[in-house]
C-alpha positions as CSV (number, residue, x, y, z in Angstrom):
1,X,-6.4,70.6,-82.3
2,X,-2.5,69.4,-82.1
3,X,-1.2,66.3,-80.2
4,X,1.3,65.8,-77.8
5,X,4.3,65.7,-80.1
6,X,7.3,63.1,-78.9
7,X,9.1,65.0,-76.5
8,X,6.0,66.0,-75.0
9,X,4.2,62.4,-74.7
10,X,8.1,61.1,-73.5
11,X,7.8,63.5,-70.4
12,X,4.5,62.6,-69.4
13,X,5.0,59.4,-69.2
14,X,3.0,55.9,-70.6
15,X,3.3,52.7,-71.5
16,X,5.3,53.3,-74.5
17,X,7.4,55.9,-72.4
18,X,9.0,53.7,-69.5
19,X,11.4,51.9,-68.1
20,X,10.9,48.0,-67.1
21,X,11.4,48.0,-63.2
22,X,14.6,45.6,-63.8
23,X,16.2,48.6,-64.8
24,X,16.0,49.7,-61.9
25,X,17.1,46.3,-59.8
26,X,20.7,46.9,-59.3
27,X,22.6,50.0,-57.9
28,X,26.2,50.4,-59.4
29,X,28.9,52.0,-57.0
30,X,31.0,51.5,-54.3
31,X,30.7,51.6,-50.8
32,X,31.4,54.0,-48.7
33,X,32.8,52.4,-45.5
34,X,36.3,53.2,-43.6
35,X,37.6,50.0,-45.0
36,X,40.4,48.0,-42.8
37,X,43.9,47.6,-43.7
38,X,43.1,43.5,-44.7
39,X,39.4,44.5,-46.4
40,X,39.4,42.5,-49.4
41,X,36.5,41.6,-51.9
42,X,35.5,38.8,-54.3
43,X,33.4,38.4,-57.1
44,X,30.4,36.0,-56.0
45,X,28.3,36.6,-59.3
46,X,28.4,37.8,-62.9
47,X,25.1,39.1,-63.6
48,X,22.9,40.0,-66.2
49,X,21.5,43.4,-66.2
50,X,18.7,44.4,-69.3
51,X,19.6,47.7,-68.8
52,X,23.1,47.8,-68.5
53,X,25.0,47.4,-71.9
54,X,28.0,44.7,-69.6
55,X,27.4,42.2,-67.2
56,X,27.6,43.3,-63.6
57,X,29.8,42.3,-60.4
58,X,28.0,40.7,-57.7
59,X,31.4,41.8,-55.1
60,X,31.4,40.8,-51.6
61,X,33.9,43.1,-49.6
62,X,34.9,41.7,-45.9
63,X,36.2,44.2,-43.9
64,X,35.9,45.3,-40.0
65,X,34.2,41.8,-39.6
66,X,31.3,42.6,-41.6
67,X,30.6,41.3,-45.2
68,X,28.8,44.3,-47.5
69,X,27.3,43.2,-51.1
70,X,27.7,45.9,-53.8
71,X,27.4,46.0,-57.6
72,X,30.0,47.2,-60.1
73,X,30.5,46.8,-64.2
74,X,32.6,43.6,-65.3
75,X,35.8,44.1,-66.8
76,X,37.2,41.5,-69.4
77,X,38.6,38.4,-68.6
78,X,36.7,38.7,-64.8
79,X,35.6,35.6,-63.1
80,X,33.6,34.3,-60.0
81,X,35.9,33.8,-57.6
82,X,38.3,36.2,-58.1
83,X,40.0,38.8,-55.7
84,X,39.5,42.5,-55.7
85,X,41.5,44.6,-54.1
86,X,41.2,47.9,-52.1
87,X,44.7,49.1,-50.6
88,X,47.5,50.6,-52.8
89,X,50.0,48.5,-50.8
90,X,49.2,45.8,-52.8
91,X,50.3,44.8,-56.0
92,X,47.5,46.8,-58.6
93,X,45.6,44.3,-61.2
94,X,42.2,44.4,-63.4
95,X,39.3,44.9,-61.4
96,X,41.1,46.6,-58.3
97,X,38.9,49.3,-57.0
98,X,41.6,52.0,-55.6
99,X,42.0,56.2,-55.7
100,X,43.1,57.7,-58.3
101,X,46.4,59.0,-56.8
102,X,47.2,55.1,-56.3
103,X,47.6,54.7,-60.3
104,X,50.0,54.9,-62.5
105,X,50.1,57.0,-65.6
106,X,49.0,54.5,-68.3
107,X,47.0,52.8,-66.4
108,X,43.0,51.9,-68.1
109,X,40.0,52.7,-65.6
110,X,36.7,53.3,-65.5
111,X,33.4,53.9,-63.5
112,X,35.9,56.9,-62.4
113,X,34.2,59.7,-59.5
114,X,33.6,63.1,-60.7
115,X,33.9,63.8,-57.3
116,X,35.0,61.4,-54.0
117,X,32.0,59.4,-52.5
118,X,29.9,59.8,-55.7
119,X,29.9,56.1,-56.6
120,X,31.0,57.1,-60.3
121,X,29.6,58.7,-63.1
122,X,32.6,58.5,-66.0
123,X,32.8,55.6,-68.2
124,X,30.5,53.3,-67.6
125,X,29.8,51.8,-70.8
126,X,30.7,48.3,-72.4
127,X,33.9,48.3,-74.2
128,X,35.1,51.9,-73.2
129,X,37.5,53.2,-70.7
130,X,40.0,56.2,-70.1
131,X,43.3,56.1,-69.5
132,X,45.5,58.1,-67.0
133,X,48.0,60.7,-68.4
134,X,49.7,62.3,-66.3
135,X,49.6,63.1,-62.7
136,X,50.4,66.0,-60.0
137,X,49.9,66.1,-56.2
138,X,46.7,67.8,-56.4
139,X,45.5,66.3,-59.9
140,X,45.2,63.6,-61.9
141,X,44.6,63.8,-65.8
142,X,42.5,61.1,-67.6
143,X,42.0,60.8,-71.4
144,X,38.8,60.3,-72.4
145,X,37.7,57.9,-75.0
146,X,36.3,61.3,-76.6
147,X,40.1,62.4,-76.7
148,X,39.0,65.0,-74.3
149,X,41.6,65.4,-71.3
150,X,39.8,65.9,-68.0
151,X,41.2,66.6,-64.2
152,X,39.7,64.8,-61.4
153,X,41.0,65.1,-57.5
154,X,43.3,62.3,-56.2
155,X,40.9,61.2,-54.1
156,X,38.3,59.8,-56.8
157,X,37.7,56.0,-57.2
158,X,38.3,54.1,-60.0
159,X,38.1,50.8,-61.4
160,X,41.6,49.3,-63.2
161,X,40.7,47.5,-66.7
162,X,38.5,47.6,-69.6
163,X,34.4,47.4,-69.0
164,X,33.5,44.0,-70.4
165,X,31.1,43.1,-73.5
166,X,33.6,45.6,-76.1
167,X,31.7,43.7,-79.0
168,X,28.7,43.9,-78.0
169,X,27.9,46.1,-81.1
170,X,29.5,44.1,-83.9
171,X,26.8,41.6,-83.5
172,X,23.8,42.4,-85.7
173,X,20.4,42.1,-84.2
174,X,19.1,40.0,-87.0
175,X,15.4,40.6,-86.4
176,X,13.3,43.5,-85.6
177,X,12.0,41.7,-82.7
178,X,14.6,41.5,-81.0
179,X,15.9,45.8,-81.0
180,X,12.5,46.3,-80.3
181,X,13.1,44.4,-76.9
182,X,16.6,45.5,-76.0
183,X,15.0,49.5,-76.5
184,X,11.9,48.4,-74.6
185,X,14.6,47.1,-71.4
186,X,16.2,50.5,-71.4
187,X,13.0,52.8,-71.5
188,X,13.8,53.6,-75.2
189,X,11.4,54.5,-77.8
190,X,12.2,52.4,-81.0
191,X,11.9,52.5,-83.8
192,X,12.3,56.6,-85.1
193,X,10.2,58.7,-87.1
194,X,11.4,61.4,-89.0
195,X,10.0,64.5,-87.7
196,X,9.8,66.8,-91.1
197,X,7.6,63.4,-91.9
198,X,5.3,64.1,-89.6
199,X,2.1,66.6,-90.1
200,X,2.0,70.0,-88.6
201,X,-0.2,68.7,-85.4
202,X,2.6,66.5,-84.5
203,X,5.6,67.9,-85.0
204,X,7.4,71.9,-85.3
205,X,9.1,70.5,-88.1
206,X,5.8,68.6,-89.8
207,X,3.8,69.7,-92.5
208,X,5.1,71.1,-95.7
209,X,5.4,69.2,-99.1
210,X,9.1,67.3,-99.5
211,X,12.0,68.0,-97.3
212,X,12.2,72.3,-96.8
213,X,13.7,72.1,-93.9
214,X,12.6,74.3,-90.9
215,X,15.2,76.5,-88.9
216,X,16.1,73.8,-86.0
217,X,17.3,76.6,-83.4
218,X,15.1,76.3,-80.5
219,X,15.2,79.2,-77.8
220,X,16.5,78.2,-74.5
221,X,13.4,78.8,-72.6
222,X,11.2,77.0,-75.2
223,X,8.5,74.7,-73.7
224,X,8.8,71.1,-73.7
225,X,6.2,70.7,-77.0
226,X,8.8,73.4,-79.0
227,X,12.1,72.8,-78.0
228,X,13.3,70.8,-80.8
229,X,16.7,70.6,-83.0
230,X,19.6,73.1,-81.8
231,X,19.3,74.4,-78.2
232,X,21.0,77.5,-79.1
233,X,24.0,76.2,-80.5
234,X,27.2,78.7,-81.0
235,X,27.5,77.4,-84.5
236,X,25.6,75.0,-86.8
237,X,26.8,73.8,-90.4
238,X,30.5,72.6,-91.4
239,X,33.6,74.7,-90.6
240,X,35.2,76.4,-93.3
């Protein structure tokens, strides 16, 4: 009788398959108050996040008399202390949280909206950030750090600057020990097996003597324990 092969044993859930509850501990975004013309913010804390690949913004934005804590990624060259701004009256720096109409073509952001109010969901990892192209009344074009242009509404929030920790990955790991914990804080299994290692019980692709490799073009509505490789891809192999 097979096993549960990866994917399957992933779903369910176990020790192995999880995510430490740290992960979990801070909510990136921004909040979504009417904010007063003087609302203005400053960074209380840098802090450390296991499962975030930069150091967070502990920001504290005054506004309306009331002081609201939020958490957003660190840009380079941030400090505790510093001013954030809000209001596109004001002169624009790194770190100012503003709409996207409020930019200027250019102009490097990131943890953009997809769409207003959605506390951000583009670029969101260390090092990366897009950078505004062009603009019109009713759109605003970003490049990608894919190359890929996309058009978001006016009304999206962005952060201005770089994300923080760019280097991150130019520093080696040294020992095993020490991926195996940096997977282990972001609920990722480490390290891989080759699956046309595996045998047949464990793996579609397992079984066999030496590398024959098995067609890797799953159907769409496959079930968790055989959707493996392509999921029906409209091409495979190089372009000719």
């Amino acid at each position: 009788m097979g096993k549960r092969i990866i994917s399957q044993a992933r779903g369910h859930g176990s020790i192995v398959y999880r995510v430490r509850r740290q992960g979990y501990k801070y909510r990136i975004g921004y909040p979504n108050v009417k904010l007063s013309p003087e609302a203005t913010g400053e960074i209380v804390k840098i802090v450390h996040s296991p499962a975030h690949s930069s150091p967070l913004l502990k920001i504290r934005l005054d506004s309306n008399g009331k002081s609201i804590i939020f958490y957003n990624l660190a840009f380079n060259n941030a400090f505790e202390g510093q001013k954030i701004g809000f209001e596109k009256e004001r002169e624009v720096k790194e770190g100012d949280i503003i709409k996207l109409n409020s930019t200027e073509v250019g102009m490097n952001v990131y943890n953009i909206e997809s769409m207003p109010g959605d506390q951000g969901k583009f670029i969101r990892t260390a090092g990366s950030s897009a950078q505004v192209v062009r603009k019109n009344p009713d759109r605003v074009f970003l490049m990608m750090p894919s190359k890929k242009e996309i058009k978001l509404s006016p009304e999206c929030r962005a952060t201005i600057g770089v994300i923080a920790a760019g280097g991150k990955v130019d520093k080696p790991f040294v020992k095993a020990g020490n991926r195996f914990h940096a997977m282990k804080a972001r609920g990722k299994k480490w390290h891989f097996t080759s699956s046309i290692k595996m045998n047949s019980v464990d793996h579609p692709f397992g079984g066999g003597r030496g590398k024959r490799i098995k067609s890797k073009i799953a159907k769409r509505n496959a079930p968790p324990g055989a959707k493996v490789g392509h999921l029906r891809p409209r091409r495979t192999g190089h372009k000719n």
